[in-house]
PASE-495697 format. One record per residue (C-alpha): residue number from 0; residue in three letters; z, y, x. Coordinates in pm, whole numbers, plus 50000, padded with zeros to 5 digits. Example, Ala and Ser with C-alpha at 12.3 -4.5 7.8 and 13.67 -1.06 7.14 Angstrom:
BEGIN
n = 0&res = ALA&up = 50780&north = 49550&east = 51230
n = 1&res = SER&up = 50714&north = 49894&east = 51367
//
This chain:
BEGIN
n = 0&res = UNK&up = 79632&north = 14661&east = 45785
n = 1&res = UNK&up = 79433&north = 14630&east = 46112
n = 2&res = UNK&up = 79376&north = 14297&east = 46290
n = 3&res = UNK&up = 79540&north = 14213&east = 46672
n = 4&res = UNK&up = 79248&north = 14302&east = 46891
n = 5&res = UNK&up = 79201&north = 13919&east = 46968
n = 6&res = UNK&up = 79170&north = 13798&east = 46637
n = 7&res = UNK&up = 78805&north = 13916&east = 46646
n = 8&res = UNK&up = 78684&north = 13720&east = 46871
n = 9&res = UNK&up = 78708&north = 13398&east = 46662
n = 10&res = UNK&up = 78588&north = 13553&east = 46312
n = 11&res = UNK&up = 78261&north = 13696&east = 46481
n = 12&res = UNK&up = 78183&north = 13307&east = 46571
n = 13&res = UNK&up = 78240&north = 13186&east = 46278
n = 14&res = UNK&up = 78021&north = 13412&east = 46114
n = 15&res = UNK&up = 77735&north = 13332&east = 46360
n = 16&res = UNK&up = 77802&north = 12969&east = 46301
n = 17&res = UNK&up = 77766&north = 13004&east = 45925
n = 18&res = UNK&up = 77458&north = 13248&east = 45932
n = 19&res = UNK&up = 77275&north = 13001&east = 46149
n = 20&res = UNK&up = 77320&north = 12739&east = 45902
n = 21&res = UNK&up = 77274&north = 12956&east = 45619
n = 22&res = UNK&up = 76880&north = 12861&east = 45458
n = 23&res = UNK&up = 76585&north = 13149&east = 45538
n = 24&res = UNK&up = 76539&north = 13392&east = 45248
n = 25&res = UNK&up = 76299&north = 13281&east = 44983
n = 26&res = UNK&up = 76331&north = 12924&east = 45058
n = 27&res = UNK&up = 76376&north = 12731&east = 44831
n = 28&res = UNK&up = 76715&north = 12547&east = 44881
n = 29&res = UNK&up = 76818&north = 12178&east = 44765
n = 30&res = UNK&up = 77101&north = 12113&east = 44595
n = 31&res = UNK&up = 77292&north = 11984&east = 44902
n = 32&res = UNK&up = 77244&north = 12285&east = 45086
n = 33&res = UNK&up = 77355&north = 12491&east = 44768
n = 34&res = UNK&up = 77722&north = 12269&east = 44815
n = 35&res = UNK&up = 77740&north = 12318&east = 45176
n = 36&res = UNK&up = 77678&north = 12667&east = 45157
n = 37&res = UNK&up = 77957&north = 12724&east = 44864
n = 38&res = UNK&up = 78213&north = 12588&east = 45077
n = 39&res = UNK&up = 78076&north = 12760&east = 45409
n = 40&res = UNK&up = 78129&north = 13070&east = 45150
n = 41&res = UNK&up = 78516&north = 12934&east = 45061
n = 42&res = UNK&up = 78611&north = 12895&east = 45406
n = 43&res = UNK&up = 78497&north = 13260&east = 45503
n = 44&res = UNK&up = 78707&north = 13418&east = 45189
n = 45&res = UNK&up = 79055&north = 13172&east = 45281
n = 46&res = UNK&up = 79016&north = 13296&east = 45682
n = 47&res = UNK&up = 78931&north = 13657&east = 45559
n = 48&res = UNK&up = 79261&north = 13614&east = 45387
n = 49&res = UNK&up = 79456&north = 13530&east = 45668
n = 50&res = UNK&up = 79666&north = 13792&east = 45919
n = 51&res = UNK&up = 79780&north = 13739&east = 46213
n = 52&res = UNK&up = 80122&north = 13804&east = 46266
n = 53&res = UNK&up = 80143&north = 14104&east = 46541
n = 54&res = UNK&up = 80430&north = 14151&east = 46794
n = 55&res = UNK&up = 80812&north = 14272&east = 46675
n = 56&res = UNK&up = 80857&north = 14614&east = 46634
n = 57&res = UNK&up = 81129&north = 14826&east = 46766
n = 58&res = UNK&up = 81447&north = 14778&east = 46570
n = 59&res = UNK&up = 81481&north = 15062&east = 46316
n = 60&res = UNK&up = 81797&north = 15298&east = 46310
n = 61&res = UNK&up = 82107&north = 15261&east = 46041
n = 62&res = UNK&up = 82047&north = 15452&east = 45748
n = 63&res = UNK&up = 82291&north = 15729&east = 45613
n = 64&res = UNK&up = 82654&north = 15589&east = 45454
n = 65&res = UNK&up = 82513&north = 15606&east = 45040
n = 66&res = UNK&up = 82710&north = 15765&east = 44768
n = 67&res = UNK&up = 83038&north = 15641&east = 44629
n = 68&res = UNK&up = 82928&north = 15420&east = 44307
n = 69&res = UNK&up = 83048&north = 15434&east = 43932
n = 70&res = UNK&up = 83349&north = 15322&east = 43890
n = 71&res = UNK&up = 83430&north = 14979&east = 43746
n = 72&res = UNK&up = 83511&north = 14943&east = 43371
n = 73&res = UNK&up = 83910&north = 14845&east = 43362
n = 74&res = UNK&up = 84005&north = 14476&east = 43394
n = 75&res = UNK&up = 84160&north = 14261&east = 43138
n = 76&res = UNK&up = 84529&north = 14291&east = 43067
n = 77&res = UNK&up = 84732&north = 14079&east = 43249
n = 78&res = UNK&up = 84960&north = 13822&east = 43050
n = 79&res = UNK&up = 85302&north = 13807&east = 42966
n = 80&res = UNK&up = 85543&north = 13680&east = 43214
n = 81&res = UNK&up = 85809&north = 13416&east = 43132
n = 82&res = UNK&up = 86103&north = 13485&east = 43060
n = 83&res = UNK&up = 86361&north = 13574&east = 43242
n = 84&res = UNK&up = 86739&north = 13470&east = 43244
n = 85&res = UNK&up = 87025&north = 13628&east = 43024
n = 86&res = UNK&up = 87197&north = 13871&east = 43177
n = 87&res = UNK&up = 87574&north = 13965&east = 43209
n = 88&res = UNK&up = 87753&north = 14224&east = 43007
n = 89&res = UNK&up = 87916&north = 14508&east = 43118
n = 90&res = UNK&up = 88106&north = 14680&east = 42915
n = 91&res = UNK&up = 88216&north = 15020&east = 43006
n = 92&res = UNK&up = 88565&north = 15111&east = 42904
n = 93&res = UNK&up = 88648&north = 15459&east = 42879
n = 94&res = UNK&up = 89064&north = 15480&east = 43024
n = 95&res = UNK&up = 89183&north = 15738&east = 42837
n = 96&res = UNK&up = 89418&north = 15989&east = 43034
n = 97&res = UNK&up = 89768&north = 15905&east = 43133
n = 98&res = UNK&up = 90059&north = 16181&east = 43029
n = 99&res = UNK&up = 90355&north = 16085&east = 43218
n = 100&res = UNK&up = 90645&north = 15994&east = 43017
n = 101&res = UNK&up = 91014&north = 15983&east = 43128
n = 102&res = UNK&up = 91343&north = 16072&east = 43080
n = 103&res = UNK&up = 91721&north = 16122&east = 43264
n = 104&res = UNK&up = 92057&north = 16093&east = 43108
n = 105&res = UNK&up = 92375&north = 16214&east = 43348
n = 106&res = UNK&up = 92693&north = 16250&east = 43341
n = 107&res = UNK&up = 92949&north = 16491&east = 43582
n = 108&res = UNK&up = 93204&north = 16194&east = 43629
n = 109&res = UNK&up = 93178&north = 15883&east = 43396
n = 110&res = UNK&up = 93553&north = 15772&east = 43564
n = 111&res = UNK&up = 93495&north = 15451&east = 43362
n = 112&res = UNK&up = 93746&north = 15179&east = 43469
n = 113&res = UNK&up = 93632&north = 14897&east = 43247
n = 114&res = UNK&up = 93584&north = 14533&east = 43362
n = 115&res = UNK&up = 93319&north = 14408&east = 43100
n = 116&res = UNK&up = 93115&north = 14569&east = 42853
n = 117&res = UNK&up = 92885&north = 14893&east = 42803
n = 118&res = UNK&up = 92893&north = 15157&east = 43045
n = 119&res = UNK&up = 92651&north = 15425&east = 42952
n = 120&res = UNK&up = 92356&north = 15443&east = 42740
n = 121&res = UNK&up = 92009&north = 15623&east = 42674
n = 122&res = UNK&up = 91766&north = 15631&east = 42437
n = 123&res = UNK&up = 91371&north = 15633&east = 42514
n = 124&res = UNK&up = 91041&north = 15662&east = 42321
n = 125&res = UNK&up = 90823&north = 15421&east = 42498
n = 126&res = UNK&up = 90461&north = 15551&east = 42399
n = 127&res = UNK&up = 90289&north = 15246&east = 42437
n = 128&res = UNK&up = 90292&north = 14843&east = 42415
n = 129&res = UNK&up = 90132&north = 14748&east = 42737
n = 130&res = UNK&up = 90281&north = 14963&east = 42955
n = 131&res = UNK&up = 90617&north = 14911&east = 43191
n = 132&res = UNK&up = 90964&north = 15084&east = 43166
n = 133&res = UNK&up = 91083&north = 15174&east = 43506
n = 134&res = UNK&up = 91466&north = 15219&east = 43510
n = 135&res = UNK&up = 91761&north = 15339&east = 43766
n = 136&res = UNK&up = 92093&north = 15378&east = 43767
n = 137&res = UNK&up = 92272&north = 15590&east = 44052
n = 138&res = UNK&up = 92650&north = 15619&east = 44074
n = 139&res = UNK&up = 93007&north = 15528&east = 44275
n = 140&res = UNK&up = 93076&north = 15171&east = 44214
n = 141&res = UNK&up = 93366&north = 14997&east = 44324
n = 142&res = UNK&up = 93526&north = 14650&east = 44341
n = 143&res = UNK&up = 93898&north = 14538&east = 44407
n = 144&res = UNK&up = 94100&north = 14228&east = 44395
n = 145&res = UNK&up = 94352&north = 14035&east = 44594
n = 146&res = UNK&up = 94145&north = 13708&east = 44577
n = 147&res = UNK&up = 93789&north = 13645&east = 44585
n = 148&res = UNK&up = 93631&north = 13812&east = 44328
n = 149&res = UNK&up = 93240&north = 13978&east = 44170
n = 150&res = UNK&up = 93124&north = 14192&east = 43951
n = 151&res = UNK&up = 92781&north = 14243&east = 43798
n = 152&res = UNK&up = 92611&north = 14582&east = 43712
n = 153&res = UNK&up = 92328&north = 14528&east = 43484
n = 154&res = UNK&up = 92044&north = 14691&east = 43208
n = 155&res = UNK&up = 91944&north = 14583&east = 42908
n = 156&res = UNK&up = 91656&north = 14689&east = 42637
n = 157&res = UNK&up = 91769&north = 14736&east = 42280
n = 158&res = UNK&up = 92104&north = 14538&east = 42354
n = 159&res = UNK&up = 91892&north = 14197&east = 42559
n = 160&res = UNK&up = 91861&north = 14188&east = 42914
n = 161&res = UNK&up = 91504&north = 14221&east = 43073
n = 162&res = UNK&up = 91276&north = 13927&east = 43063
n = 163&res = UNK&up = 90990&north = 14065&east = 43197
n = 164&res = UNK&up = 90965&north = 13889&east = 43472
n = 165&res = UNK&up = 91380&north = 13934&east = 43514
n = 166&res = UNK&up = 91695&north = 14082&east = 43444
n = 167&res = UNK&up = 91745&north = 14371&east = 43618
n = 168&res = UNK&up = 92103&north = 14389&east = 43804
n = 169&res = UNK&up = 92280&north = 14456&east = 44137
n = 170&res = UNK&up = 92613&north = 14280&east = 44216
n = 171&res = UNK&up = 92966&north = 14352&east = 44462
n = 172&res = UNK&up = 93118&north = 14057&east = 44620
n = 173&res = UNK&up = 93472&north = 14102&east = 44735
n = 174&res = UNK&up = 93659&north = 13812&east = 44975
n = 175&res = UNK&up = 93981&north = 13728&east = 44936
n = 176&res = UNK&up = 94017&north = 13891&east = 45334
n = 177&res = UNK&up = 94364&north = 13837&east = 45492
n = 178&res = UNK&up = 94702&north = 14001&east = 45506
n = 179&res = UNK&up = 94621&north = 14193&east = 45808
n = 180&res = UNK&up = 94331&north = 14293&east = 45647
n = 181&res = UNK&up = 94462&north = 14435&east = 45313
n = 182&res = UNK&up = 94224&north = 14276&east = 45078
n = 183&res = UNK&up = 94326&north = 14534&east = 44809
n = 184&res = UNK&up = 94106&north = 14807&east = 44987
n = 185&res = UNK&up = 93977&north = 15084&east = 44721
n = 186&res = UNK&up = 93653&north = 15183&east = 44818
n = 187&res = UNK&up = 93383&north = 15355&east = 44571
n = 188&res = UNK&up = 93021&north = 15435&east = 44690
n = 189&res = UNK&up = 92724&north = 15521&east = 44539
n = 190&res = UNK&up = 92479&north = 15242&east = 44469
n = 191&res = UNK&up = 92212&north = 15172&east = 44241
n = 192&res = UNK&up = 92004&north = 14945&east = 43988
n = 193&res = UNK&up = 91715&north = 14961&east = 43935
n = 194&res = UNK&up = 91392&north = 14732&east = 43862
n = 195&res = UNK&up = 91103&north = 14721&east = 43641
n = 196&res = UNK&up = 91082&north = 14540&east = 43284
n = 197&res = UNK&up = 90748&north = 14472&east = 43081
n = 198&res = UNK&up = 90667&north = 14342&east = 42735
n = 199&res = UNK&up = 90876&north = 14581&east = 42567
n = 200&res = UNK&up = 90715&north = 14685&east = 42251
n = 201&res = UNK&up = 90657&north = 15104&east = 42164
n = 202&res = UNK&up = 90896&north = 15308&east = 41981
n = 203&res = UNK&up = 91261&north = 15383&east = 42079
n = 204&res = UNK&up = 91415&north = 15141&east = 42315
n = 205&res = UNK&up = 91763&north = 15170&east = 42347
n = 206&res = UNK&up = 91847&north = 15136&east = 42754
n = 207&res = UNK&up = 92240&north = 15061&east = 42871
n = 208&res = UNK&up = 92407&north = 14991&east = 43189
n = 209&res = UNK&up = 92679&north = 14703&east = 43161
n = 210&res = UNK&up = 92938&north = 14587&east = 43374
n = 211&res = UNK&up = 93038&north = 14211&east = 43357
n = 212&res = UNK&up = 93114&north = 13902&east = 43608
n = 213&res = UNK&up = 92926&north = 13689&east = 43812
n = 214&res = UNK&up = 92853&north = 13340&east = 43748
n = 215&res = UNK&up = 93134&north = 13107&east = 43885
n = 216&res = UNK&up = 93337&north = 13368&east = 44036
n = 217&res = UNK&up = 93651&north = 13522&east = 43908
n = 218&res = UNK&up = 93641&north = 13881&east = 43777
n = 219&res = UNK&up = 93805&north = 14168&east = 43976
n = 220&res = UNK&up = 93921&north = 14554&east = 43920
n = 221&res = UNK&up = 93577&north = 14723&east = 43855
n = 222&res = UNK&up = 93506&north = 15098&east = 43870
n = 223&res = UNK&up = 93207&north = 15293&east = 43747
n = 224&res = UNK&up = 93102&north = 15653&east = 43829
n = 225&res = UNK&up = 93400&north = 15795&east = 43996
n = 226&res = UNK&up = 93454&north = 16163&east = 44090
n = 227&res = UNK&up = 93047&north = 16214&east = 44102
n = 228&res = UNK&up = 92768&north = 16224&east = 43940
n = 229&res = UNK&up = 92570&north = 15949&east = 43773
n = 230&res = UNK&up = 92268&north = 15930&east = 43564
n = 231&res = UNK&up = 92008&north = 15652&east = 43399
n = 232&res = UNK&up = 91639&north = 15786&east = 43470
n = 233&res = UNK&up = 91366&north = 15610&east = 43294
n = 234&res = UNK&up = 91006&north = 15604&east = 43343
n = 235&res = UNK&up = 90685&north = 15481&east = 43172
n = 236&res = UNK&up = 90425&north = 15316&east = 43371
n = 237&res = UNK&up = 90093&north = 15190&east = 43332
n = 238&res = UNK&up = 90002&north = 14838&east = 43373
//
């Protein structure tokens, strides 16, 4: 590597400077001069070794982008996490279909004149356990007495009255009225029962429509299902 031009200068006088005290060939030399001469010699080879630090160059240019490199060997497996909380079960159910399931009994003109006791009856085959029997009765009804009087219509289910929640009933309250009034009036219209009953069991039920009396009144002249039509329709429904 070449030297700064100014770094010449110096060398060349140090080189004079050693030649002129270098002893004149053939002399014989003591052993002093021998010392001085080795280390005139050692200081020459450690200056000869010596460069100069020139001025900065001008900055080089980026390189190109390099290649992609090998890809890394896979990591380590992660661990196990903890744990996590039980969940819930759901449980599907599967509702099987519904068929609907129902019935009607009728009769042309029932003309039944009794005061207490069974009217009219119908048998069903209730198809399942947890389901709920939906029942009406439509016909004339009719109440008459000279004093105050009531009369209660009623179902009941294999011979006991509903208890699921309640009986199932529909009553007619007749006042005592006034002479002017004629409190013997004969009036029938049609009126119905009906309600819904659960917690009857599955097989045949035995349904009936009763007539009786009302609690703490006096009984009057009752009439069922006169000159018309009346019927007991039942129905199963699901819970």
């Amino acid at each position: 590597m070449p030297r700064a031009p100014g770094a010449a200068a110096p060398v060349l006088l140090l080189l004079a400077l050693l030649l002129a005290a270098a002893p004149p060939l053939g002399g014989s030399e003591s052993p002093k001069g021998k010392q001085k001469a080795l280390r005139q010699r050692e200081v020459v080879d450690m200056y000869n070794g010596v460069c100069l630090q020139g001025p900065s160059g001008v900055p080089g240019r980026d390189g190109n982008p390099g290649a992609n490199g090998i890809p890394g060997t896979p990591g380590i497996p992660g661990r196990d996490g903890l744990k996590g909380e039980k969940g819930e079960c759901m449980r599907e159910s599967i509702e099987e279909s519904w068929t609907p399931n129902f019935k009607q009994c009728s009769w042309s003109a029932l003309n039944y004149g009794i005061d207490l006791g069974k009217i009219a009856e119908c048998t069903f085959t209730k198809m399942r356990s947890n389901s709920a029997l939906r029942v009406l009765f439509s016909g004339s009804l009719r109440l008459k007495c000279k004093s105050a009087c009531c009369q209660r219509w009623y179902f009941t289910f294999n011979g006991a009255e509903c208890a699921g929640p309640l009986p199932i009933e529909a009553i007619i309250y007749l006042d005592q009225g006034s002479p002017e009034l004629n409190s013997t009036i004969n009036i029938h219209r049609t009126s119905s029962v009906e309600g819904l009953c659960e917690g009857i069991n599955a097989g045949l039920v035995d349904i009936a429509i009763w007539v009786g009396t009302c609690s703490d009144y006096p009984r009057g002249d009752a009439s069922t299902g006169w000159n018309s039509v009346s019927r007991i329709i039942i129905e199963e429904l699901p819970k």
